[in-house]
N, CA, C and O of each residue as an XYZ file, in Angstrom:
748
protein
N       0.866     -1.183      0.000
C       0.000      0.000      0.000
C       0.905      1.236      0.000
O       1.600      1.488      0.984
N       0.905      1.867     -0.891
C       1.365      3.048     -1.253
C       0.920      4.404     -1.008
O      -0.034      4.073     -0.304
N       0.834      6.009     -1.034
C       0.683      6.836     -0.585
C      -0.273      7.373     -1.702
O      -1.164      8.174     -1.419
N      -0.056      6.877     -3.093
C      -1.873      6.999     -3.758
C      -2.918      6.244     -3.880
O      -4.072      6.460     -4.251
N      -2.336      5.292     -3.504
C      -3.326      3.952     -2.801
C      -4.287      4.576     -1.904
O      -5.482      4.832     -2.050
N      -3.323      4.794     -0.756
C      -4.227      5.741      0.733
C      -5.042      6.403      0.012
O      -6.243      6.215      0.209
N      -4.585      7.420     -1.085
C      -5.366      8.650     -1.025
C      -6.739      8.127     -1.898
O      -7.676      8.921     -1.968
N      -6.858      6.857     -2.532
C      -7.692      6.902     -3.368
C      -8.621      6.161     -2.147
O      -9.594      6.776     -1.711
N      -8.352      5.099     -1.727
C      -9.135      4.400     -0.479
C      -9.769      5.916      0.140
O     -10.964      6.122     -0.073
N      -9.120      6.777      0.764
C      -9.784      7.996      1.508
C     -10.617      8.261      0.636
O     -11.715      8.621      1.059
N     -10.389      8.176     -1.138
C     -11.751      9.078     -1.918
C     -12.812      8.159     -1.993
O     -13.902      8.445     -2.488
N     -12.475      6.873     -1.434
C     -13.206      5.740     -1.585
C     -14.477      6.238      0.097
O     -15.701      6.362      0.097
N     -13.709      6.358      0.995
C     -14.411      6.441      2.445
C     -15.670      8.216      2.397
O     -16.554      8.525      3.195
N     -15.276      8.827      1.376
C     -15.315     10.281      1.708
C     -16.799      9.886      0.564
O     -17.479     10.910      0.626
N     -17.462      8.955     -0.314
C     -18.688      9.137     -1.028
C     -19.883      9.314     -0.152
O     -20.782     10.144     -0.295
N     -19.664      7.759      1.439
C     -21.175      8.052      1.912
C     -21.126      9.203      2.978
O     -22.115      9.833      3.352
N     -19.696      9.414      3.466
C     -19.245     10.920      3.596
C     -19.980     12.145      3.236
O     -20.652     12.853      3.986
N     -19.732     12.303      1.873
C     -20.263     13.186      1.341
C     -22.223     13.415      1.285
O     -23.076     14.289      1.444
N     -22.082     11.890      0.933
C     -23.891     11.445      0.798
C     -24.439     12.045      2.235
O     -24.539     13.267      2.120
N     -24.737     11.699      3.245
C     -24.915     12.133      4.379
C     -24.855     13.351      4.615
O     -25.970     13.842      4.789
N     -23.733     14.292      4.722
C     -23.055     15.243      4.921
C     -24.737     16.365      3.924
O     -25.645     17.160      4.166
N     -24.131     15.620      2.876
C     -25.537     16.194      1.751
C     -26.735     16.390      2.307
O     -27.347     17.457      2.354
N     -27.089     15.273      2.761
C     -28.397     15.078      3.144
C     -28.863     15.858      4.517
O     -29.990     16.080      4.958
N     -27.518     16.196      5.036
C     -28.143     16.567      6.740
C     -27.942     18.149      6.863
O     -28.385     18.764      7.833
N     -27.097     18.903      5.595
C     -27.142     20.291      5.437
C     -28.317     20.988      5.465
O     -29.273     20.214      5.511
N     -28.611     22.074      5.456
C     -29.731     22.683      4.861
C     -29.426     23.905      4.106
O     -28.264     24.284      4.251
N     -30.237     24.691      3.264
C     -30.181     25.130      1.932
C     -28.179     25.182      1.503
O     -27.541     24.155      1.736
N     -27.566     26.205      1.016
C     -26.803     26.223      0.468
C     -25.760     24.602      0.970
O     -25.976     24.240      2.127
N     -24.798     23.784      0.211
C     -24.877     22.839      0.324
C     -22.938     22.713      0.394
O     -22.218     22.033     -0.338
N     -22.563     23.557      1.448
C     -21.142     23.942      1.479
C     -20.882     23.179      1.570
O     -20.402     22.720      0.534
N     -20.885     22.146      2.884
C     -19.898     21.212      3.449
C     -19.709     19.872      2.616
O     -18.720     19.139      2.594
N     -21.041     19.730      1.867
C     -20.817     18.719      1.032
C     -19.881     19.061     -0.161
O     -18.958     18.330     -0.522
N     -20.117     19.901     -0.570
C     -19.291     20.562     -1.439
C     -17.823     20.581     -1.182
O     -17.076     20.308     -2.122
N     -17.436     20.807     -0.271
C     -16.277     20.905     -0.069
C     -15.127     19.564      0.198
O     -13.904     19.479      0.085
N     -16.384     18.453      0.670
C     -15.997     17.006      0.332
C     -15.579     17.038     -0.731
O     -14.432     17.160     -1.159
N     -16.706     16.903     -1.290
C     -16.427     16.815     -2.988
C     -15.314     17.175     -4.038
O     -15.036     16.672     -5.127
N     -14.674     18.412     -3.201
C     -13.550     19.543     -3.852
C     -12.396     18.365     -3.021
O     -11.423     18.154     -3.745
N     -12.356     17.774     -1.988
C     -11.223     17.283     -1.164
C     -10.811     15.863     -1.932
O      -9.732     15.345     -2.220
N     -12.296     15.465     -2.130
C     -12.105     13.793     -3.287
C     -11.219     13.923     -4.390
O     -10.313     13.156     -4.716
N     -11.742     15.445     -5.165
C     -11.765     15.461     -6.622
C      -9.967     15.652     -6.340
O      -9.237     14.901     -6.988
N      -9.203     16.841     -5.200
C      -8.457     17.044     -5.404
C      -7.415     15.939     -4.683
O      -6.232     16.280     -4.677
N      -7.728     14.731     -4.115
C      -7.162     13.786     -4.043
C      -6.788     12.649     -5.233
O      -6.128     11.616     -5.119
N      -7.462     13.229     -6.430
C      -7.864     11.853     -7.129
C      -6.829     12.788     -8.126
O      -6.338     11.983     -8.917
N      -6.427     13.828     -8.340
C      -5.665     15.093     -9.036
C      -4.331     14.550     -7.707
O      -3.247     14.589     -8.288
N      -4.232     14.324     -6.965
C      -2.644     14.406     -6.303
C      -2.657     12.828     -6.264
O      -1.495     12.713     -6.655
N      -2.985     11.800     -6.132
C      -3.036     10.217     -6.164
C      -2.202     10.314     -7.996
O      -1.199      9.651     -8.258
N      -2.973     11.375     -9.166
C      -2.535     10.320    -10.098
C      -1.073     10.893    -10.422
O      -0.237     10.343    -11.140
N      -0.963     11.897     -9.863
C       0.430     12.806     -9.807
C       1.714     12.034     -9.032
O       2.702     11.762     -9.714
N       1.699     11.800     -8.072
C       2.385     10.799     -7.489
C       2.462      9.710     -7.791
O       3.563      9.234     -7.514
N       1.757      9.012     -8.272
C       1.922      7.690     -8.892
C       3.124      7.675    -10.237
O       4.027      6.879    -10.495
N       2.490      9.398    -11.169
C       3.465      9.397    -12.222
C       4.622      9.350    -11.629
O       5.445      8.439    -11.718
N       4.749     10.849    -10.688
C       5.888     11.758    -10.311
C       6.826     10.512     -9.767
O       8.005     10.440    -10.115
N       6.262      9.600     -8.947
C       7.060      8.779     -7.870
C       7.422      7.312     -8.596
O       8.461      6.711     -8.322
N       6.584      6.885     -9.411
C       6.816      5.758     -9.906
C       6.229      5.080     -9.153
O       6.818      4.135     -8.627
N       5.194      5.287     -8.931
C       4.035      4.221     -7.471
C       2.721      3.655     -8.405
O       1.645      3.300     -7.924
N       3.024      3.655     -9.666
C       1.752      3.188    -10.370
C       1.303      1.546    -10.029
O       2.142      0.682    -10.284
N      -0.028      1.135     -9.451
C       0.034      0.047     -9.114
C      -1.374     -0.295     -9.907
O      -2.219      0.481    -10.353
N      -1.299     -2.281     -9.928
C      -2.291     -2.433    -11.065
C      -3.764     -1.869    -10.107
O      -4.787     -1.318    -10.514
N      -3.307     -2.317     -8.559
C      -5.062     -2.322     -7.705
C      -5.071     -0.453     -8.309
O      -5.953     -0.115     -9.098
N      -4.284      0.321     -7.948
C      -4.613      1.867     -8.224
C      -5.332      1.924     -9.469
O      -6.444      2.432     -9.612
N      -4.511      1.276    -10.525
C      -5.289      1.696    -11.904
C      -6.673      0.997    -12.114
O      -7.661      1.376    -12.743
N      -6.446     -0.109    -11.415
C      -7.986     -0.141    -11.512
C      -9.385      0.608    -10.286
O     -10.578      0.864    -10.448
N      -8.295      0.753     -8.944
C      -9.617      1.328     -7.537
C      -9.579      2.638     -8.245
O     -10.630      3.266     -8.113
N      -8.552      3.296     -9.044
C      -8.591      4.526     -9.182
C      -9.758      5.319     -9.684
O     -10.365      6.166     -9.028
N     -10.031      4.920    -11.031
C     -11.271      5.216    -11.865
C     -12.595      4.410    -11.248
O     -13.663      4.594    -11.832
N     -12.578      3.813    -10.469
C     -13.823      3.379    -10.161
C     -14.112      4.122     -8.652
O     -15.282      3.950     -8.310
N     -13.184      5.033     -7.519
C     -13.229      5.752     -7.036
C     -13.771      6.880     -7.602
O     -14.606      7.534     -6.976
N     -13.388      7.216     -8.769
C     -14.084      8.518     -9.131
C     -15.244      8.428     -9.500
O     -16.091      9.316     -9.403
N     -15.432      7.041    -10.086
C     -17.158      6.993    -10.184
C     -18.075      6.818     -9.262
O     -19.232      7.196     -9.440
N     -17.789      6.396     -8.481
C     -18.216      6.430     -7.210
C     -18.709      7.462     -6.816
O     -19.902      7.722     -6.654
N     -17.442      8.352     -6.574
C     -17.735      9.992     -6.200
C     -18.727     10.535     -7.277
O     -19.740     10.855     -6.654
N     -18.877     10.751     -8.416
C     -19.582     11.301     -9.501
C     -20.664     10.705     -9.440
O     -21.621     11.480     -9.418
N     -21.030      9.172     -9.386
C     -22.285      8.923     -9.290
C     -23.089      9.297     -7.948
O     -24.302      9.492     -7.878
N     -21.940      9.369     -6.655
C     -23.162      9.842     -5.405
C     -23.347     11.362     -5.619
O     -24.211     11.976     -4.994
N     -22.629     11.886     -6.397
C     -22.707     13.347     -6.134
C     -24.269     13.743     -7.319
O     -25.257     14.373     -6.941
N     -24.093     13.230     -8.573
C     -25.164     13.195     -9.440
C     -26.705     12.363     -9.120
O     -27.771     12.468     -9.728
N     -26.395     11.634     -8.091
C     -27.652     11.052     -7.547
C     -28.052     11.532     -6.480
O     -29.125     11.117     -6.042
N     -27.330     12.521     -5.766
C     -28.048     12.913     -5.081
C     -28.620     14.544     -5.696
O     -29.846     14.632     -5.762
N     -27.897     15.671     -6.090
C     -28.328     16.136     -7.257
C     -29.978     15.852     -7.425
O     -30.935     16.492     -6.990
N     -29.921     14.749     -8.154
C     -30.909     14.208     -8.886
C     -32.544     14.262     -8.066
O     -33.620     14.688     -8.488
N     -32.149     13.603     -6.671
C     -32.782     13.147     -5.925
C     -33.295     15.083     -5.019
O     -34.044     15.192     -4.048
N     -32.873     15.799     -5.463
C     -33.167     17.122     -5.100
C     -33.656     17.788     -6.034
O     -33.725     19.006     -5.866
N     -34.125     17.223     -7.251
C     -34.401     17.891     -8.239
C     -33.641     18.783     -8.793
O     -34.239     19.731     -9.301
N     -32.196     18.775     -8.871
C     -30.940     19.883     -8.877
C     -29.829     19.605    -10.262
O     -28.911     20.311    -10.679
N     -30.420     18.103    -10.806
C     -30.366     17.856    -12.128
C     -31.441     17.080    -12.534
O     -32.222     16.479    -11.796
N     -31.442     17.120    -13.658
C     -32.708     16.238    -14.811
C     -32.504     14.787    -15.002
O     -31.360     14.335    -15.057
N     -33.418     14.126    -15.093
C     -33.015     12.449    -15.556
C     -32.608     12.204    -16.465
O     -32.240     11.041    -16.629
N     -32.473     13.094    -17.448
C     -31.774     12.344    -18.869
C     -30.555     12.831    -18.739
O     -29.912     12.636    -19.771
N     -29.843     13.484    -17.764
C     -28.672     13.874    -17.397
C     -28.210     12.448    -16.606
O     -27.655     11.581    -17.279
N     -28.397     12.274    -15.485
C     -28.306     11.462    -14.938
C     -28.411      9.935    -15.754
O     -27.422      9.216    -15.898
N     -29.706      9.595    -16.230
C     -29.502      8.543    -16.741
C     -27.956      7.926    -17.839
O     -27.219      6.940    -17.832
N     -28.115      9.324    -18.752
C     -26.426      9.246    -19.622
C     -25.208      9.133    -19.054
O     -24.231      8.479    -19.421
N     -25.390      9.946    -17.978
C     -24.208      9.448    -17.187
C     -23.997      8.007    -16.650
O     -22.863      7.535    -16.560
N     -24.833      7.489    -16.383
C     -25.113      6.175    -15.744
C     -24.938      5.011    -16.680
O     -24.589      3.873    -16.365
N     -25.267      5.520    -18.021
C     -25.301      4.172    -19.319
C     -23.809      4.373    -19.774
O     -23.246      3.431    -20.333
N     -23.138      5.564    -19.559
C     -21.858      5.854    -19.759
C     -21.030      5.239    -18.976
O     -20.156      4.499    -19.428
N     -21.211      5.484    -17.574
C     -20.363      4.815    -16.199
C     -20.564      3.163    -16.437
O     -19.477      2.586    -16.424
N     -21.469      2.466    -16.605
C     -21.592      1.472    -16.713
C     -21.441      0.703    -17.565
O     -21.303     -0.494    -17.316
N     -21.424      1.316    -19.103
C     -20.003      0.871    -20.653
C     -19.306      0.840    -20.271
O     -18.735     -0.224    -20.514
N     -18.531      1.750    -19.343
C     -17.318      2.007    -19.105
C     -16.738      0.422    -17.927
O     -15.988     -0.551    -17.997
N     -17.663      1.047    -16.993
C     -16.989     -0.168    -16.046
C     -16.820     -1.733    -16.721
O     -15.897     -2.546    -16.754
N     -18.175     -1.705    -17.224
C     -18.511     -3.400    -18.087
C     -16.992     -3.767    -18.691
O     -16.281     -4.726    -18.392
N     -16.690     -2.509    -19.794
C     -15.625     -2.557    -20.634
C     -14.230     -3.066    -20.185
O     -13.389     -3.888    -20.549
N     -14.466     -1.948    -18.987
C     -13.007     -1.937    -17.909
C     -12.884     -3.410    -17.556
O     -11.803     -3.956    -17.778
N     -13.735     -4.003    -17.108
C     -13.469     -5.347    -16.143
C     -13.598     -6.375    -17.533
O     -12.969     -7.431    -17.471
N     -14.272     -6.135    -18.585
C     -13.835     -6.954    -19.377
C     -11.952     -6.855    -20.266
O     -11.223     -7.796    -20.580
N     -11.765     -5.680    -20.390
C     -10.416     -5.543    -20.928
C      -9.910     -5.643    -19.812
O      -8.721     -5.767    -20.105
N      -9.990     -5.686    -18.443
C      -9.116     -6.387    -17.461
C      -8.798     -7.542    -17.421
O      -7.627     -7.915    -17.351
N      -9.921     -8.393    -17.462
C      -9.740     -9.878    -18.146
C      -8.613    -10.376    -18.762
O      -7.855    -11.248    -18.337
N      -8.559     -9.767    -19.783
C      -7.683     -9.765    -20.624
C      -6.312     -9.155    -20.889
O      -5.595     -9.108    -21.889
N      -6.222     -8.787    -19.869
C      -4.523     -8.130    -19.741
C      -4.232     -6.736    -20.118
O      -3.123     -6.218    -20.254
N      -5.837     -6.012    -20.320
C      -5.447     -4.992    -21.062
C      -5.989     -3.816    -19.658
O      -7.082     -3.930    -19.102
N      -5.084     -2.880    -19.346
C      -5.904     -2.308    -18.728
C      -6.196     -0.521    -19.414
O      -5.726     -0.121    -20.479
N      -6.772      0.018    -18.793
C      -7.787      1.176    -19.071
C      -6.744      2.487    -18.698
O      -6.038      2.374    -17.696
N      -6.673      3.575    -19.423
C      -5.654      4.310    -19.416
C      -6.667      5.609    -19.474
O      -7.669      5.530    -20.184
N      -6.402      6.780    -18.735
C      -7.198      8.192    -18.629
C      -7.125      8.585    -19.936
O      -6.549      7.645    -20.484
N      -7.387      9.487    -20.833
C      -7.301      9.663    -21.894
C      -7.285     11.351    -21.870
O      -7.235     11.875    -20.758
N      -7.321     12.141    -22.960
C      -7.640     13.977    -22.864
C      -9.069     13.912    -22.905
O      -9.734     14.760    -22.308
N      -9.571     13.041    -23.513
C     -11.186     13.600    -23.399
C     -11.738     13.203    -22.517
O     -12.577     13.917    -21.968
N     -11.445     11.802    -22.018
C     -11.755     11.713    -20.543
C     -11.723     11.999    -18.937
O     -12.329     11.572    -17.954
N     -10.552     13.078    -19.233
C      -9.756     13.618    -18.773
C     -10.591     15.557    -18.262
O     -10.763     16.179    -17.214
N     -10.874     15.810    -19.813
C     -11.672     17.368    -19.986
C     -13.146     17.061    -19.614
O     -13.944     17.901    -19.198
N     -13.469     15.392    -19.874
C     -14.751     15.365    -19.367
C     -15.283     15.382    -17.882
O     -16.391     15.773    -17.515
N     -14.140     14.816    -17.011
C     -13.883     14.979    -15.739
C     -13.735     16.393    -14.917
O     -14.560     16.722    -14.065
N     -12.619     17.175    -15.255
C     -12.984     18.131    -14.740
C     -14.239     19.101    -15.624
O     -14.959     19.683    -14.812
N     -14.450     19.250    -16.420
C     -15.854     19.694    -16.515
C     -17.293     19.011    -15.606
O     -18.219     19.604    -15.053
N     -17.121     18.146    -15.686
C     -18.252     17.562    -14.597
C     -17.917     18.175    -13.427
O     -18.584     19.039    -12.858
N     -16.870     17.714    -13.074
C     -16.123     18.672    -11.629
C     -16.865     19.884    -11.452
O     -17.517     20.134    -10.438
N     -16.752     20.682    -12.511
C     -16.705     22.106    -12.324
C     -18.624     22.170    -12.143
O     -19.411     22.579    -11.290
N     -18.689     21.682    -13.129
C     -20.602     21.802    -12.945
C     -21.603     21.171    -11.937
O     -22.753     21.556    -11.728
N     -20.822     19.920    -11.231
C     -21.663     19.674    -10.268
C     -21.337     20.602     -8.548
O     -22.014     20.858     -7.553
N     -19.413     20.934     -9.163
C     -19.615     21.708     -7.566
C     -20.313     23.320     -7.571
O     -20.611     23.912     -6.533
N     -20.542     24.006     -9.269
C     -21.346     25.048     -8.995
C     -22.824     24.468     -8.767
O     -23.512     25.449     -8.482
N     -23.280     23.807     -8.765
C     -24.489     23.335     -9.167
C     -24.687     22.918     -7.398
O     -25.845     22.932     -6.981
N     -23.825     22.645     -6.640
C     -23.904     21.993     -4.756
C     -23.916     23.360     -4.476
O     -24.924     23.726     -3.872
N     -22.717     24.618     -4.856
C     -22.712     25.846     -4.101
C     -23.813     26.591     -4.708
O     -24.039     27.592     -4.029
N     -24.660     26.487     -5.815
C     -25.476     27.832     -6.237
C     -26.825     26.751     -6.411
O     -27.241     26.551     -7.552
N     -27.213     26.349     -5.725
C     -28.601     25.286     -5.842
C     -29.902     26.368     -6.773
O     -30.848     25.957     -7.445
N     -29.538     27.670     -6.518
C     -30.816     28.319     -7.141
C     -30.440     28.720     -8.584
O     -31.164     29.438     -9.274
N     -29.157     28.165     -9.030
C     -28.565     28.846    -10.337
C     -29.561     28.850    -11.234
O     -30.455     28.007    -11.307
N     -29.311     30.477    -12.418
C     -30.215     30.153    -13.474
C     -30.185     28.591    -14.755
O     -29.331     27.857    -15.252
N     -31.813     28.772    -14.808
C     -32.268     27.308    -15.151
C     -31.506     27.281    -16.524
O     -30.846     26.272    -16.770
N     -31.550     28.584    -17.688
C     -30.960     28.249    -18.699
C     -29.397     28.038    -18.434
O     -28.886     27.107    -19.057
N     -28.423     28.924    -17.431
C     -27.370     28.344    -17.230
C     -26.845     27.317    -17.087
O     -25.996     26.888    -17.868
N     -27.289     26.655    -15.952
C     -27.700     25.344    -15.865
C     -27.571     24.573    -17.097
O     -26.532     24.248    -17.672
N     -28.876     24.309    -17.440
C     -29.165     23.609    -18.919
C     -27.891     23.685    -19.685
O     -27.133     22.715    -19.683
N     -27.675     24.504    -20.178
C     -26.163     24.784    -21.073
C     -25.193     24.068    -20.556
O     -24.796     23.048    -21.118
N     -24.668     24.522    -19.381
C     -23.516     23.823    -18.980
C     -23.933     21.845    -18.846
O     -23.002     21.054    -18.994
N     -24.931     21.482    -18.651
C     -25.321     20.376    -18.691
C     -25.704     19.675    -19.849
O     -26.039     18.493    -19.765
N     -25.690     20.316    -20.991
C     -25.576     20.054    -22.195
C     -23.878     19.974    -22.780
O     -23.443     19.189    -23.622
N     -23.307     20.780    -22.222
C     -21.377     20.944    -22.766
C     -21.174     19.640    -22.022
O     -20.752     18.734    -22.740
N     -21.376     19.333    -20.750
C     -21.048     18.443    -19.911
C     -21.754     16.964    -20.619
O     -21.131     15.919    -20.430
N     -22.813     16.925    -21.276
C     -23.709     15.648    -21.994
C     -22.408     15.745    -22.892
O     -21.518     14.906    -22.755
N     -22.320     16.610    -23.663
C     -21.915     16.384    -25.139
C     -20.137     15.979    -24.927
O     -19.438     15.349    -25.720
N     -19.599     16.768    -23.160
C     -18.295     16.162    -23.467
C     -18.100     14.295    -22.880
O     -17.073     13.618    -22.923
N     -19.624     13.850    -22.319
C     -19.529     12.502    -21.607
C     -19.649     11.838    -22.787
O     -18.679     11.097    -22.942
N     -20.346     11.794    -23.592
C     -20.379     11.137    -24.847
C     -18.989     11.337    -25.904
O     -18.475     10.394    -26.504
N     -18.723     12.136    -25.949
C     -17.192     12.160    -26.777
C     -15.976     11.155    -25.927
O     -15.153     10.596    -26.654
N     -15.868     10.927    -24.353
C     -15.255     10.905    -23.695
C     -15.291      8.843    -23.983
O     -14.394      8.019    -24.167
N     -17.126      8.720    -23.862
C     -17.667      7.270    -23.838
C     -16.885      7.013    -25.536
O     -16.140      6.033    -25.566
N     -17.002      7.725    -26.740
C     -17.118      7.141    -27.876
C     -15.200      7.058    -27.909
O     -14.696      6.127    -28.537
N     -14.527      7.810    -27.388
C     -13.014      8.053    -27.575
C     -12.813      6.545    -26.687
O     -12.599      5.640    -27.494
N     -12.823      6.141    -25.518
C     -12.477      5.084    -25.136
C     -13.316      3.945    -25.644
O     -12.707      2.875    -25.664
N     -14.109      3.920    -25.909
C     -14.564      2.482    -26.835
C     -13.576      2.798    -28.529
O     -13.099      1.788    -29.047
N     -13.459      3.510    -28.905
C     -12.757      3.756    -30.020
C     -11.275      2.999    -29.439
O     -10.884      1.863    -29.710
N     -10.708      3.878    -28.686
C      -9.003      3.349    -28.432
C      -8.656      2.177    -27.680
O      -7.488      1.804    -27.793
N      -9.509      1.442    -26.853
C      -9.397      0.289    -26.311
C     -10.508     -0.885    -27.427
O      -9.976     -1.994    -27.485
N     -11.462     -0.836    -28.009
C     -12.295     -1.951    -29.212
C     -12.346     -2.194    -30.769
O     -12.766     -3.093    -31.496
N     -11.546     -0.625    -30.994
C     -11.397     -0.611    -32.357
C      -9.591     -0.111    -32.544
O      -9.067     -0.205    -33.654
N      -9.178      0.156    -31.914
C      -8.047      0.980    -32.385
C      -6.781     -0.379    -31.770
O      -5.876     -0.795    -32.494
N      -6.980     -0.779    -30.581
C      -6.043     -1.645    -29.731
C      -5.790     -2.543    -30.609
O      -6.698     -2.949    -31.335
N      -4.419     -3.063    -30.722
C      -4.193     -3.802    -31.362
C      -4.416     -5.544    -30.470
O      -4.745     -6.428    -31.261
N      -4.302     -5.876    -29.398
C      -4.509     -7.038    -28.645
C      -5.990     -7.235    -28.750
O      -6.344     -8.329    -29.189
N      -6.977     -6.317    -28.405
C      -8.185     -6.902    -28.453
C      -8.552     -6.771    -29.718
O      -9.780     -6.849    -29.762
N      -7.846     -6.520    -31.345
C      -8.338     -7.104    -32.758
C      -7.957     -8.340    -32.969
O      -8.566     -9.044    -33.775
N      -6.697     -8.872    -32.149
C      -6.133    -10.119    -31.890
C      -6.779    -11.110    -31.500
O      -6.928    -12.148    -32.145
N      -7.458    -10.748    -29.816
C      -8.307    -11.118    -29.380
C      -9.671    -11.936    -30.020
O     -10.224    -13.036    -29.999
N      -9.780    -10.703    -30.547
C     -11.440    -11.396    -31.459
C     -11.355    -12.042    -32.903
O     -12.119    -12.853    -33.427
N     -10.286    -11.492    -33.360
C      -9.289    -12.451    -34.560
C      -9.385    -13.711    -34.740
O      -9.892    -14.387    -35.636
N      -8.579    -14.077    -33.329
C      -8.679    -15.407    -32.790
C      -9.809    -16.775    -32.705
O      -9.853    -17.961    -33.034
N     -10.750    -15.629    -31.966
C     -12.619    -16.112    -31.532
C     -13.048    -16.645    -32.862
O     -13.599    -17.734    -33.023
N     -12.723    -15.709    -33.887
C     -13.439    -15.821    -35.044
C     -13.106    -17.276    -36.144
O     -13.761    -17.968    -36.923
N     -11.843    -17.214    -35.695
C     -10.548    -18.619    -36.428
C     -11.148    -19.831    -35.661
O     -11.295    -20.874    -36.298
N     -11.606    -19.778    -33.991
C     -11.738    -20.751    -33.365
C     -12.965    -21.187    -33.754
O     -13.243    -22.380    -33.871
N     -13.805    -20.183    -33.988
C     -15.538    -20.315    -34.557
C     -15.966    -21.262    -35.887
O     -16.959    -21.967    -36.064
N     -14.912    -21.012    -36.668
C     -15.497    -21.289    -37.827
C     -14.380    -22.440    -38.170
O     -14.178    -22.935    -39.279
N     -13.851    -22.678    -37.205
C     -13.008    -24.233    -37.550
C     -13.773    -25.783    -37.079
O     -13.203    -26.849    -37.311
């Protein structure tokens, strides 16, 4: 256990943290918020150290990204559950998180593992940025809102189509992979 290990386990302890914390505030929604800012900026110093130090480990690369979903899905469900985002927001995120994971644990399988990418990367902190204005300004305007939750739709879907692109079509092991299936099939 390593020192971005810790920090991701802590972003791991800090969701029903946050959930709670959420739930027991009343109107403006600081303290949860500020969880939220402590996760996000743990999960920003975990992947820094791992580069910086040479501490990259396989459990990190995989608790890593599924820590952050974690965090993103309690933070968007609860959101949700306040009427503070829309369901077809939420739902996309959710059919997205869950390609993703399916994908992940299947190209884990297989020796391949899952690498951050730039668009997955810009899609992250943009979510960042819109769900913690969205905890500190609960009364924000509705068309503001909307907009930024539309940039934020349109960058989760670029983010979903770029990693199914570079790990199902682009990887060279999993064309191998199914290469193979196909030779074994029809023999």
């Amino acid at each position: 256990m390593n020192l971005p290990n810790i920090l991701t386990l802590v972003r791991l302890f800090l969701v029903p943290l946050f959930v709670a914390v959420f739930y027991k505030e009343d109107g403006m929604r600081v303290y949860s918020s500020l969880i939220f800012i402590v996760a996000s900026l743990t999960d920003v110093l975990d992947g820094y150290l791992a580069r910086k130090l040479n501490l990259s480990t396989k459990w990190g690369q995989l608790m890593d990204p599924l820590a952050d979903k974690c965090m993103q899905l309690a933070v968007i469900l609860t959101l949700f559950s306040v009427k503070l985002v829309p369901a077809w927001f939420l739902i996309l995120l959710v059919l997205k998180e869950l390609m993703l994971i399916c994908g992940g644990i299947f190209l884990y399988s297989k020796k391949t593992y899952v690498k951050a990418n730039h668009a997955g990367k810009l899609n992250t902190v943009f979510l960042f940025v819109v769900m913690t204005l969205i905890l500190l300004l609960p009364s924000m305007n509705g068309t503001v809102k909307n907009i930024l939750l539309g940039i934020s739709a349109l960058l989760t879907l670029l983010a979903g189509i770029t990693y199914l692109y570079l790990y199902f079509v682009h990887n060279q092991s999993f064309k191998q992979y199914t290469s193979k299936n196909k030779k074994g099939e029809s023999a």
